[in-house]
C-alpha positions as CSV (number, residue, x, y, z in Angstrom):
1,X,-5.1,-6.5,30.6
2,X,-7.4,-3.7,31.1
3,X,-11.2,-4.1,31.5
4,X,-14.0,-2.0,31.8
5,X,-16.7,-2.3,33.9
6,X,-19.0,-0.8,31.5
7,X,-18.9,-1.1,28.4
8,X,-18.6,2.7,26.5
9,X,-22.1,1.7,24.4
10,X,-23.7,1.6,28.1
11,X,-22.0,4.5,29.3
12,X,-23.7,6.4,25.8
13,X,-27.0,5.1,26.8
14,X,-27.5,6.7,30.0
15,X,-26.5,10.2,28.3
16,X,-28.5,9.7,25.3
17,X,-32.3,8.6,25.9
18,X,-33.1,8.8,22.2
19,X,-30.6,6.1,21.4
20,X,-32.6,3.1,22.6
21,X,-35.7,3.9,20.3
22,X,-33.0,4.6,17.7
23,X,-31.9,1.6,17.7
24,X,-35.3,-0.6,18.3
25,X,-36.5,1.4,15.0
26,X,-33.8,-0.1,13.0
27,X,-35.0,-3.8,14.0
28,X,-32.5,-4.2,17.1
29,X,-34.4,-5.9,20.1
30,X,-34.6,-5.0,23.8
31,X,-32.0,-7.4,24.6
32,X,-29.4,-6.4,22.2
33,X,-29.2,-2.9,23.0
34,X,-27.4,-4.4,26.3
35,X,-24.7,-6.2,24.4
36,X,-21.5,-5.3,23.6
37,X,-21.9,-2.9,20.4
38,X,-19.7,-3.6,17.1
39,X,-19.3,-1.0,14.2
40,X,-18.6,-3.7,11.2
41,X,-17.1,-0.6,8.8
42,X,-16.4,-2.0,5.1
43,X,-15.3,-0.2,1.9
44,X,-17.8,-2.8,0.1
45,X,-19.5,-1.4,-3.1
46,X,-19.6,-1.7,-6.8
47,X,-16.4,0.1,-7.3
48,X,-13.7,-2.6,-8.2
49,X,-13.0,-6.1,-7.9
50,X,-11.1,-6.0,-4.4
51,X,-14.5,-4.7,-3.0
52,X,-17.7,-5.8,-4.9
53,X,-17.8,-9.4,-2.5
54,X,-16.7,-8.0,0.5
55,X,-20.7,-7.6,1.8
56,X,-20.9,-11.7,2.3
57,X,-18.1,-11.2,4.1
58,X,-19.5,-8.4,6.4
59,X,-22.9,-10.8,6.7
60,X,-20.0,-13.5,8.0
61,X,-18.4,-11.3,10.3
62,X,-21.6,-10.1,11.7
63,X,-22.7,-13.6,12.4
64,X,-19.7,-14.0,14.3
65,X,-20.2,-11.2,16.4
66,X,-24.0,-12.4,17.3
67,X,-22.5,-15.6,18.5
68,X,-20.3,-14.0,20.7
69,X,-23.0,-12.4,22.1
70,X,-22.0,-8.9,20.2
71,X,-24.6,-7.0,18.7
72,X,-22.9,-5.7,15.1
73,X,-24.2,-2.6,12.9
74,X,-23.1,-2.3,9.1
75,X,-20.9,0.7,8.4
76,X,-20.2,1.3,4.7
77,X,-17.4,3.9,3.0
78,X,-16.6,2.5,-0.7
79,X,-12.9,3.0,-2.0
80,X,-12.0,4.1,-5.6
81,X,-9.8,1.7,-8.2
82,X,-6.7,3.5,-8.9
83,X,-6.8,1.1,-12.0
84,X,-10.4,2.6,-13.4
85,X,-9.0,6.2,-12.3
86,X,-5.7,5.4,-14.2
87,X,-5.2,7.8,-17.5
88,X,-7.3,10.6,-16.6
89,X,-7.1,12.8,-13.5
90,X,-9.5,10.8,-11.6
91,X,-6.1,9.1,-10.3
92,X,-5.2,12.5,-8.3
93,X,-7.8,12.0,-5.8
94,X,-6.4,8.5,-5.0
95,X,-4.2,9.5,-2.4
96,X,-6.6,12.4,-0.9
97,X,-9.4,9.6,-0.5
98,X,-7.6,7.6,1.8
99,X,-7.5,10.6,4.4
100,X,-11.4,10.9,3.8
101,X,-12.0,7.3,4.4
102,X,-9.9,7.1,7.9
103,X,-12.2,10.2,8.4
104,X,-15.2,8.4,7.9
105,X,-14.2,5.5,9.5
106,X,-13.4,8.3,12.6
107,X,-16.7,9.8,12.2
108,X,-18.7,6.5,12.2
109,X,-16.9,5.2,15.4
110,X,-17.1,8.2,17.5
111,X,-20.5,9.9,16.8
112,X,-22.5,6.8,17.6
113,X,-20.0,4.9,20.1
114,X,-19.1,1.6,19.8
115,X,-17.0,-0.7,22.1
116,X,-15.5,-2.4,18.8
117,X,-14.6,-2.2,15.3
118,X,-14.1,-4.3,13.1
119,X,-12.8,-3.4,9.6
120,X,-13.5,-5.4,6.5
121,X,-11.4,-4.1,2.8
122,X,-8.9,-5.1,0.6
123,X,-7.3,-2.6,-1.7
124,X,-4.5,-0.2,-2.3
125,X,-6.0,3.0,0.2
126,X,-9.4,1.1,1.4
127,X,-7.0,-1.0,4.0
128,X,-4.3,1.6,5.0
129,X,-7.2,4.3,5.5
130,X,-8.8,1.8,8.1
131,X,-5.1,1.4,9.6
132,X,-4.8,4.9,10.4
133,X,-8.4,5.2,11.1
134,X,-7.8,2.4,14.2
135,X,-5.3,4.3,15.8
136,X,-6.7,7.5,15.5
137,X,-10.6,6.0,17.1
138,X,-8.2,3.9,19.6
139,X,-11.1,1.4,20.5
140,X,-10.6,-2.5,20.0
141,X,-10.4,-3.3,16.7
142,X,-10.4,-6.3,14.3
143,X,-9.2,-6.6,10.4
144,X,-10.8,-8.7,7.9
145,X,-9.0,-8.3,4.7
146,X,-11.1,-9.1,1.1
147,X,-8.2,-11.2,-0.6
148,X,-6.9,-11.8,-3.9
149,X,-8.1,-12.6,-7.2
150,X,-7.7,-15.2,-9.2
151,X,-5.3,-15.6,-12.3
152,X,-6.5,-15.6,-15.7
153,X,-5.4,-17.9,-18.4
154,X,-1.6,-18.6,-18.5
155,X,-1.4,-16.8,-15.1
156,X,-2.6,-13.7,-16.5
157,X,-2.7,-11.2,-14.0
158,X,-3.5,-7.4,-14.3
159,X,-0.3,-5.7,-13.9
160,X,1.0,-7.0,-17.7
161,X,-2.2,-4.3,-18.9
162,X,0.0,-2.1,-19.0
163,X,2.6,-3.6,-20.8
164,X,0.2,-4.8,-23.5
165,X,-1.0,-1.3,-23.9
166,X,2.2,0.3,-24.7
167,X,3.1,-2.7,-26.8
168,X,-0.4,-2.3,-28.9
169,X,0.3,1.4,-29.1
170,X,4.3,0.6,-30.5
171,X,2.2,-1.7,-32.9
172,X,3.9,-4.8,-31.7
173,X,0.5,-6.7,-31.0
174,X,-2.6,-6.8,-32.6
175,X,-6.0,-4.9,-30.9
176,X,-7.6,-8.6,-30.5
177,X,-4.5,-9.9,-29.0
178,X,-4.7,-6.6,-26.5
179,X,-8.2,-6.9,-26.5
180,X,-8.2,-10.8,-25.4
181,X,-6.0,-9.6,-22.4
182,X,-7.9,-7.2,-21.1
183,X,-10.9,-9.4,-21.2
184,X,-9.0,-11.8,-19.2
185,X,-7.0,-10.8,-16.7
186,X,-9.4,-10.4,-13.8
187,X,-11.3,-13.7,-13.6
188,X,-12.3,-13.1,-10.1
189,X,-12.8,-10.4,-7.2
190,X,-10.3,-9.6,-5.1
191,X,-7.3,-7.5,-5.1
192,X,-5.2,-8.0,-8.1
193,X,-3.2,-10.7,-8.1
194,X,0.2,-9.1,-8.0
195,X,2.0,-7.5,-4.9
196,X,1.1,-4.6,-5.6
197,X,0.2,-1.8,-2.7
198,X,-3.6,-3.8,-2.3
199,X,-1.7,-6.8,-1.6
200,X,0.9,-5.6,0.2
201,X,-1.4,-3.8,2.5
202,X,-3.2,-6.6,3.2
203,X,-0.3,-8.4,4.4
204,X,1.2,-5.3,6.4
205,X,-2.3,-5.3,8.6
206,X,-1.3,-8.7,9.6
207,X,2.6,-7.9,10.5
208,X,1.0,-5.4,12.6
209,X,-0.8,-7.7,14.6
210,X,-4.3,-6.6,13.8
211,X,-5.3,-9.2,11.9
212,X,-6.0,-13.2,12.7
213,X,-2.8,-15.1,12.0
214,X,-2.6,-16.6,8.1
215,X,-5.6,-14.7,7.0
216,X,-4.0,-11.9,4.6
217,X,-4.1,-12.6,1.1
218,X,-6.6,-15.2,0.9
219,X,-7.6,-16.5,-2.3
220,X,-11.3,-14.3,-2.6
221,X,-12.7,-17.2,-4.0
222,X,-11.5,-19.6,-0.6
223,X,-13.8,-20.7,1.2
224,X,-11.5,-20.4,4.2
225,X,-12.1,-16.4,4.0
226,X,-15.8,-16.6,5.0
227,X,-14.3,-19.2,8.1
228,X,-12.5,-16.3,8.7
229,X,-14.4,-13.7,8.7
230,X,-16.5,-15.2,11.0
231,X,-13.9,-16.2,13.6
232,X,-12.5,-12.8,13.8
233,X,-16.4,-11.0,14.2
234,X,-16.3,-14.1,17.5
235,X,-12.8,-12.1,18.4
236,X,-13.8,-8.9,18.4
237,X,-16.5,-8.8,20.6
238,X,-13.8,-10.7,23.6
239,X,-11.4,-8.2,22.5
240,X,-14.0,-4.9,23.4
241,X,-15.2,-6.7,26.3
242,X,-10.9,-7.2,27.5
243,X,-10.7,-3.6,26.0
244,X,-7.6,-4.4,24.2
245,X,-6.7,-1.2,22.3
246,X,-5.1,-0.7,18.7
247,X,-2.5,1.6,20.4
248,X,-1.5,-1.9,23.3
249,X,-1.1,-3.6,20.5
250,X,0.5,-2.1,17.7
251,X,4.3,-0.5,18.9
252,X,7.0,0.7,16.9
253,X,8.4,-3.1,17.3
254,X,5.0,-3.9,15.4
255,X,5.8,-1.1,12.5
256,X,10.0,-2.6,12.3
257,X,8.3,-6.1,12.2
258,X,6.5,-4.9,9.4
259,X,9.1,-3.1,7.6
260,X,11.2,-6.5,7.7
261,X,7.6,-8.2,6.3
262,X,8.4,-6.0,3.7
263,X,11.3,-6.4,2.3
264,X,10.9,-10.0,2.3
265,X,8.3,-9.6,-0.2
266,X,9.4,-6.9,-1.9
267,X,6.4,-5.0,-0.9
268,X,5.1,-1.9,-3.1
269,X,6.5,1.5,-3.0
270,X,3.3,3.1,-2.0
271,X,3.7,1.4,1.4
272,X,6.7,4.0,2.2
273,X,3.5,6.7,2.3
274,X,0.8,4.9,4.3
275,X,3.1,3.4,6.9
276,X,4.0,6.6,8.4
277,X,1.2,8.5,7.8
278,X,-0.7,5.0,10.0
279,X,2.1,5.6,12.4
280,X,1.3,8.9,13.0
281,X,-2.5,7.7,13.7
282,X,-0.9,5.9,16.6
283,X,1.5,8.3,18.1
284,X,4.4,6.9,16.9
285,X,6.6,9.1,14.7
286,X,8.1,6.7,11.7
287,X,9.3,8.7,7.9
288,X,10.2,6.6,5.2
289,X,14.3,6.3,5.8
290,X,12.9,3.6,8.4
291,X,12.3,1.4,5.8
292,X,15.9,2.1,4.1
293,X,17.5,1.4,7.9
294,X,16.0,-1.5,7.8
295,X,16.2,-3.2,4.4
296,X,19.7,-2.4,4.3
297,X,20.4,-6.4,4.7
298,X,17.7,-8.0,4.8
299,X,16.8,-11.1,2.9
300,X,14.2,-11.1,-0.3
301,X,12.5,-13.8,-0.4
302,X,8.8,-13.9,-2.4
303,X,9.2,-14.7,-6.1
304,X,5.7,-13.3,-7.0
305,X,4.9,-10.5,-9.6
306,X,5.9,-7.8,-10.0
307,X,9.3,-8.4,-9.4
308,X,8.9,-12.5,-9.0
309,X,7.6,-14.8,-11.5
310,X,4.1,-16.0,-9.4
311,X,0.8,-14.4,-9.7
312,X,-0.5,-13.4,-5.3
313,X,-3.0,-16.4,-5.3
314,X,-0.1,-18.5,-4.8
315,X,1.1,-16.3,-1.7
316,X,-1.3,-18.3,1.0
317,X,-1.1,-21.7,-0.2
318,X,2.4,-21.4,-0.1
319,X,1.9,-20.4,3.9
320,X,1.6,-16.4,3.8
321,X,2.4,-14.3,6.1
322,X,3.2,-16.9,8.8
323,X,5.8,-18.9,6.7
324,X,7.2,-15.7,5.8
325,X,7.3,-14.7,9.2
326,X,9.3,-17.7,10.1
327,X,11.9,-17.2,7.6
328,X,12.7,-14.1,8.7
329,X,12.0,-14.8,12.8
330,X,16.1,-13.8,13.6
331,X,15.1,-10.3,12.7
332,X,11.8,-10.0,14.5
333,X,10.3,-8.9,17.5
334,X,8.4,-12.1,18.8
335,X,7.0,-10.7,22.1
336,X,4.9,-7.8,20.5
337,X,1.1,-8.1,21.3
338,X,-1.3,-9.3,18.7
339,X,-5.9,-9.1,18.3
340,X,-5.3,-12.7,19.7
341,X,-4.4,-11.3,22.9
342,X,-1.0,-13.8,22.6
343,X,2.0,-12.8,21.4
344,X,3.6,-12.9,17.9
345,X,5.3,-15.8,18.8
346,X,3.3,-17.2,20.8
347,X,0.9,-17.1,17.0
348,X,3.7,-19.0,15.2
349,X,3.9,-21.9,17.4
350,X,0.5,-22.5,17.6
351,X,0.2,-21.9,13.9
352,X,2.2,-25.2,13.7
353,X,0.2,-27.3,16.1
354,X,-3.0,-26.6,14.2
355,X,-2.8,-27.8,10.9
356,X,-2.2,-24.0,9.4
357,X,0.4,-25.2,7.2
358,X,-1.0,-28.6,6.0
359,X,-4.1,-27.2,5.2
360,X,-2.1,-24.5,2.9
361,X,-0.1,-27.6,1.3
362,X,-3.0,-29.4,-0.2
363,X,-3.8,-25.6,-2.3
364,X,-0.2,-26.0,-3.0
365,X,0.4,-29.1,-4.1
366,X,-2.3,-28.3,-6.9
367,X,0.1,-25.8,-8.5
368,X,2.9,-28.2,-9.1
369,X,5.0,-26.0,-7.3
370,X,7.1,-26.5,-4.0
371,X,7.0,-24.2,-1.3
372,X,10.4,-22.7,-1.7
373,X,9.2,-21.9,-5.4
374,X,6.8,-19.4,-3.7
375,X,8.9,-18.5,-0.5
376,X,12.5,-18.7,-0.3
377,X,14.4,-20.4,2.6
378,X,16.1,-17.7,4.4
379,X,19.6,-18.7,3.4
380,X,18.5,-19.2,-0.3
381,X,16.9,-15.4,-0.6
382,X,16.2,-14.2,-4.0
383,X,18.5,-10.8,-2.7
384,X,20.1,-10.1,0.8
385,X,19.5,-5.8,0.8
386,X,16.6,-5.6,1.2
387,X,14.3,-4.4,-2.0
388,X,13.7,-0.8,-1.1
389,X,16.4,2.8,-0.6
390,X,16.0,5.8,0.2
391,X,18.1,8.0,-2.2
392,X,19.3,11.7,-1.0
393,X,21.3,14.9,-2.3
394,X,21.3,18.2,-3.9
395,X,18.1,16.9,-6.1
396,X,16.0,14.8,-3.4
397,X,17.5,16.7,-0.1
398,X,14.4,14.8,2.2
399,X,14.7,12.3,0.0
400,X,13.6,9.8,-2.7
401,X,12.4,5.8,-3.1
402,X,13.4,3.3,-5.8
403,X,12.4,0.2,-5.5
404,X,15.6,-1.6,-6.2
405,X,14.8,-5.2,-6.1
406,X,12.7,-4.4,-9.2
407,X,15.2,-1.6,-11.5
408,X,17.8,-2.9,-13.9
409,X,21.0,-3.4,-12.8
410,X,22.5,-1.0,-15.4
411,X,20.2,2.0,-13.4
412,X,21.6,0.8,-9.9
413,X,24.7,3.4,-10.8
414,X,24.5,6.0,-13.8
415,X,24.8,9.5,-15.0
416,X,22.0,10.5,-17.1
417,X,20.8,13.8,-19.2
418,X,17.8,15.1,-17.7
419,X,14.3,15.4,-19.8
420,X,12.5,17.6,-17.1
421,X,8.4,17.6,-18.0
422,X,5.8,19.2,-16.2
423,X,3.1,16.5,-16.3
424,X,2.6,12.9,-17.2
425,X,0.7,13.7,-20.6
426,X,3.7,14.7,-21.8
427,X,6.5,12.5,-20.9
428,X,4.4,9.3,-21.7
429,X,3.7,10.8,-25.5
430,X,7.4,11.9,-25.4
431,X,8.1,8.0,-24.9
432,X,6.0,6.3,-26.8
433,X,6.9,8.7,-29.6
434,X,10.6,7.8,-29.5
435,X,11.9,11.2,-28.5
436,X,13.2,9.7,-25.5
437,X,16.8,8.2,-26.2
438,X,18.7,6.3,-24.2
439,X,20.7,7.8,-21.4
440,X,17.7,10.1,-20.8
441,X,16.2,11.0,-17.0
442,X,12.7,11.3,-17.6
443,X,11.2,14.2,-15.2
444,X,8.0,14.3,-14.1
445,X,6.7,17.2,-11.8
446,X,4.3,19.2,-10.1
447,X,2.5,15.6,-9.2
448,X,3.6,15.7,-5.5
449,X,0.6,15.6,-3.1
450,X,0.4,19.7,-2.8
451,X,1.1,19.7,-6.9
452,X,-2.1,17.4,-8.0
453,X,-2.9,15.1,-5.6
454,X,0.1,12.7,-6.2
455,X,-1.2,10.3,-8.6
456,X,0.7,7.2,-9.8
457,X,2.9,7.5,-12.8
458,X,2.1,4.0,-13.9
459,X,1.5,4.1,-17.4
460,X,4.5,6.1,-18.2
461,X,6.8,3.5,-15.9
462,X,5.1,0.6,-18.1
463,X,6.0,2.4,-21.1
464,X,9.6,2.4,-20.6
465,X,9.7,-1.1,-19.1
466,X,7.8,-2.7,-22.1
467,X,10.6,-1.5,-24.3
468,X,13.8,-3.1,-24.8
469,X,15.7,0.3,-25.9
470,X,14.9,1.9,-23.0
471,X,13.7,-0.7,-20.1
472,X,17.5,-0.3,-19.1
473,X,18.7,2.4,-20.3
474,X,16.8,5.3,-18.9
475,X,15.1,6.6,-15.4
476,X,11.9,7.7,-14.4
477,X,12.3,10.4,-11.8
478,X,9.2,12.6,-10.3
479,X,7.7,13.8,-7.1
480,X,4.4,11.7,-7.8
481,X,4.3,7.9,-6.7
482,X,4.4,4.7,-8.9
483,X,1.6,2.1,-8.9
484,X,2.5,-1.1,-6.6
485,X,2.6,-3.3,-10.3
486,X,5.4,-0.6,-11.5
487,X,8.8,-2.3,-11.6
488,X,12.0,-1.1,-13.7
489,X,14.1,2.2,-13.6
490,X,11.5,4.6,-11.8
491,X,12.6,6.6,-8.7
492,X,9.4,9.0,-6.8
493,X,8.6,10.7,-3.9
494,X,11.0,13.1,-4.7
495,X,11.0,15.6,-1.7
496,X,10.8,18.6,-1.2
497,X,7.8,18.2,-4.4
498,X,8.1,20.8,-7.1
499,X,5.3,22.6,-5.8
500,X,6.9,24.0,-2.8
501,X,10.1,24.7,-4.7
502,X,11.9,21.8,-4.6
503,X,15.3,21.1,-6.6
504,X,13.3,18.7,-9.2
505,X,11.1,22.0,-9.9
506,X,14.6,24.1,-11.0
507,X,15.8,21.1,-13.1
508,X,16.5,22.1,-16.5
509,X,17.2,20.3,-20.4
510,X,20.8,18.2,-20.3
511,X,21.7,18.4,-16.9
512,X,23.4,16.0,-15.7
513,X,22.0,13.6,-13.1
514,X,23.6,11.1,-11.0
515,X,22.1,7.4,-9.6
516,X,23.8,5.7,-7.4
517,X,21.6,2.9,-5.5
518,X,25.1,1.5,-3.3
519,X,25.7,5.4,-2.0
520,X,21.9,6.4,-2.0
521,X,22.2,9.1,-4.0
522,X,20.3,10.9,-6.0
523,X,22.0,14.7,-7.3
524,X,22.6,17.0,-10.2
525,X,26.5,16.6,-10.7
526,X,26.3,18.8,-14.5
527,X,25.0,21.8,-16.2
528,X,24.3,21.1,-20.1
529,X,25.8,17.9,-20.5
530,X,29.0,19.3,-18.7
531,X,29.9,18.0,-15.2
532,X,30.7,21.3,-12.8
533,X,31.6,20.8,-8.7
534,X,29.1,21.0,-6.2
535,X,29.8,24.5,-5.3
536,X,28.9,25.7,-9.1
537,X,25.7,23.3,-8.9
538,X,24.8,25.2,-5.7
539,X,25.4,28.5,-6.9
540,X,23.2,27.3,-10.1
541,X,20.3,26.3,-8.4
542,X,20.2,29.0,-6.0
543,X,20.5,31.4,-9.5
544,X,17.6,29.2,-10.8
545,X,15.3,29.1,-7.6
546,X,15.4,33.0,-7.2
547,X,13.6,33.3,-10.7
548,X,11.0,30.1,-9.9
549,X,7.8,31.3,-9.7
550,X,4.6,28.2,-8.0
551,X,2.6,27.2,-10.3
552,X,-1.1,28.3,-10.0
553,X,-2.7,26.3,-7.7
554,X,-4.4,23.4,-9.9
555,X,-7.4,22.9,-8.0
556,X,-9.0,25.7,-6.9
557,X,-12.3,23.9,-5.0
558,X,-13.3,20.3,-4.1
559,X,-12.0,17.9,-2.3
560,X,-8.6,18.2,-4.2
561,X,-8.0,21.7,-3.3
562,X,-8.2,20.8,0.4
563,X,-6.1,18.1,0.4
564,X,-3.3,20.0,-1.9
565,X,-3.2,22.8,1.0
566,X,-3.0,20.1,3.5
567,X,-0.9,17.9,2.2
568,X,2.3,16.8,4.0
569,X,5.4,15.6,2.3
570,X,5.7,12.0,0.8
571,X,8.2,11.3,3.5
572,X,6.0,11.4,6.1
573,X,2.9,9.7,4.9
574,X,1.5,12.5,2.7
575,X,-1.3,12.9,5.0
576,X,-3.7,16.3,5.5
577,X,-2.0,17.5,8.3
């Protein structure tokens, strides 16, 4: 492996005279200013659950680093909840706040060097903006991951909010009944106890190889975290002084290996935007058909929520990552590098020499459950394609993702009439209002990344899953993206967006819209409830685009206006390019 001879701190030092009384100023003595320097960069804060304990975790990572003989300095960038921005338009700038985060990460690493990083967050953009932040800064670097939360009572776990809601406002349960649920249903911090995109993140920065082996999705309450965290602050500080690099170690074997993590755990949709856009951060160029290539096949095997029965606590007692890893080893590459400078594989043997997996039994065997109740066996997979597609054609020509494993089997093939609407305020009143029917496509548009920011369309998808006329008898079709806990008939990404002219922009009332998951094809086959052939639908559109006119441009200064001009398309990460 490569080594420096001085460290890149060192190098700063003789350049910079004002850094040493800097430093000394801040309570740093003599001697440390000649050790190897660590940038400890958390999204910690009072902002959600996932992120509000993550400090004693930076205090236990920072005493690993002194006992390494590191010298560590606290970095802080706090993420938003896209649950507390849900409902309101403070969800738009979910997406755009990832990109600032990597930035800041960028900024923190670069303008005062450091020889290490180490990254310390849990949730739905605070961990893939510290993903694409590694490779873009490209100095060793480290992941400590926050956890998950507990359940509440009767496994009551956040994701069912939204159900409740839409039941309360159908009248079907009482307000105390909805109240006592939302009182409930986050007992602890941590990410939410679902695998939604916080969870799911977590576990892809492990696939990659960035993180110490069986330490995604930790219970945030275990005291094995804060064990942890401090073993991985000891690691970081060998890894700067071996100068082992983000870019050595993550390939695109790591990204495939992680794709194949993926679908075995029916990971969230959202992950189809950050993997390529943390791709990109390392050079490697990855769009989101990857993850259709590679699910075609594979073997689902996590029954956790939302599309399994068991809230994400149970995910590392069960074994995590590792014994998910091991299921699925056929399909993996074994040799790629990982932060423990030994390989994947060389991780799962030793995994099983250590006690990993006993230790994880004794949480287990609390549950009453059995392993394979958690994680499937391989040849007993809950489904064998995979749990993501890519869908294409005259409506979604760069494409589309449903998250099949997830979507009633009545929406895996249909012909629908299209509902087009040009926001989520009005489909979701449409719906809970009963002017939705059966057969429907719901459209919503204009909520790509250069419409508003690409916000989730979460309570609308919860809406039509909570009810039993239309849980399986409609679709939910928009450029905009779902929340990781959305599961049923919901299709997103739609590409090219609405804003930049896209065929879902020149959808109009009663066309007539064809799903078909087995072909992966997503098109307008009719004109007012009458099927016509493609060359009449072409000629149609064309007709219909030379009329469209953009919409005004919804933000017009901020943050959001930046990132709407930047923007690029869902299929490649959706990143400010």
């Amino acid at each position: 492996m490569s080594r420096r001879r001085i460290m890149r701190s060192q190098e700063i030092r003789k350049i910079a005279p004002e850094m040493d009384p800097l430093r000394i100023g801040m309570g740093w003595s003599v001697k440390d200013l000649a050790k190897p320097q660590i940038m400890i960069e958390s999204t910690y804060g009072d902002s959600h659950p996932g992120s509000a304990h993550l400090f004693e975790l930076v205090l236990e990572a920072e005493k690993g680093v002194s006992q390494a003989g590191g010298k560590a300095a606290k970095y802080f960038t706090t993420d938003i909840c896209d649950g507390q921005a849900q409902g309101h338009d403070g969800i738009n700038y979910s997406l755009a706040h990832r990109d600032m985060i990597a930035g800041m990460a960028e900024i923190h690493a670069n303008a005062t060097p450091f020889d290490g990083a180490m990254f310390v967050c849990s949730c739905d953009k605070g961990v893939p903006s510290h993903l694409m932040a590694a490779g873009r800064i490209n100095i060793p670097c480290i992941f400590v991951t926050g956890g998950v939360m507990e359940a509440g009572p009767d496994l009551l776990t956040l994701e069912q909010i939204g159900k409740y809601s839409a039941m309360y406002l159908r009248g079907e349960i009482t307000k105390e009944k909805f109240e006592y649920y939302k009182h409930h249903a986050c007992p602890s911090c941590g990410a939410c106890s679902f695998m939604g995109t916080a969870s799911t993140m977590q576990i892809m920065a492990e696939a990659l190889g960035l993180m110490l082996p069986g330490s995604a999705l930790m219970p945030a309450t275990c005291e094995d975290l804060k064990t942890v965290s401090q073993k991985a602050g000891e690691q970081i500080v060998e890894l700067a002084k071996r100068n082992l690099t983000p870019r050595e170690i993550v390939t695109m074997k790591s990204f495939e290996n992680a794709i194949m993590v993926h679908a075995a755990i029916s990971g969230s949709t959202n992950t189809l935007l950050h993997i390529p856009a943390i791709a990109k951060e390392f050079g490697i160029d990855l769009d989101a058909r990857k993850f259709d290539e590679l699910h075609r096949g594979a073997h689902y095997l996590l029954d956790i929520r939302p599309a399994g029965k068991w809230p994400a606590e149970y995910f590392y007692y069960a074994g995590g990552v590792p014994a998910v890893m091991e299921e699925i080893k056929d399909q993996l590459h074994l040799d790629v590098m990982t932060v423990t400078g030994k390989t994947l594989g060389e991780n799962l043997e030793e995994l099983k020499q250590n006690g990993y997996y006993e230790k994880c039994q004794r949480y287990l065997d609390k549950t009453g459950l059995k392993r394979t109740d958690v994680i499937r066996d391989f040849d007993h997979p809950i489904g064998t394609d995979g749990t993501i597609a890519i869908l294409e054609g005259n409506l979604a020509p760069d494409g589309s993702v449903i998250k099949h494993s997830a979507c009633p089997k009545e929406m895996m093939k249909a012909t629908l009439k299209a509902r087009p609407f040009d926001s989520e305020e009005e489909a979701i009143d449409a719906i809970i209002h009963k002017r939705i029917q059966p057969g429907d496509a719901v459209f919503i548009r204009y909520e790509g990344p250069k419409g508003s920011g690409m916000p989730e369309m979460f309570y609308t998808s919860e809406a039509i899953s909570s009810d039993p006329e239309l849980a399986a008898s409609i679709a939910l079709i928009t450029d905009g993206r779902f929340s990781g806990a959305s599961k049923g008939p919901v299709i997103g990404h739609v590409s090219p967006e609405a804003q930049t002219g896209g065929p879902i922009a020149l959808v109009e009332e009663n066309d007539l819209i064809q799903i078909d998951v087995e072909k992966r094809l997503l098109a307008i086959i009719g004109i007012n409830g009458k099927e016509e052939s493609p060359e009449t639908i072409a000629k149609i559109l064309a007709e219909r685009k030379s009329k469209w006119q953009p919409k005004p441009a919804k933000y017009k200064e901020g943050i959001l206006s930046i990132y709407t001009r930047l923007a690029d398309s869902p299929m490649n990460g959706g990143r400010m390019i």
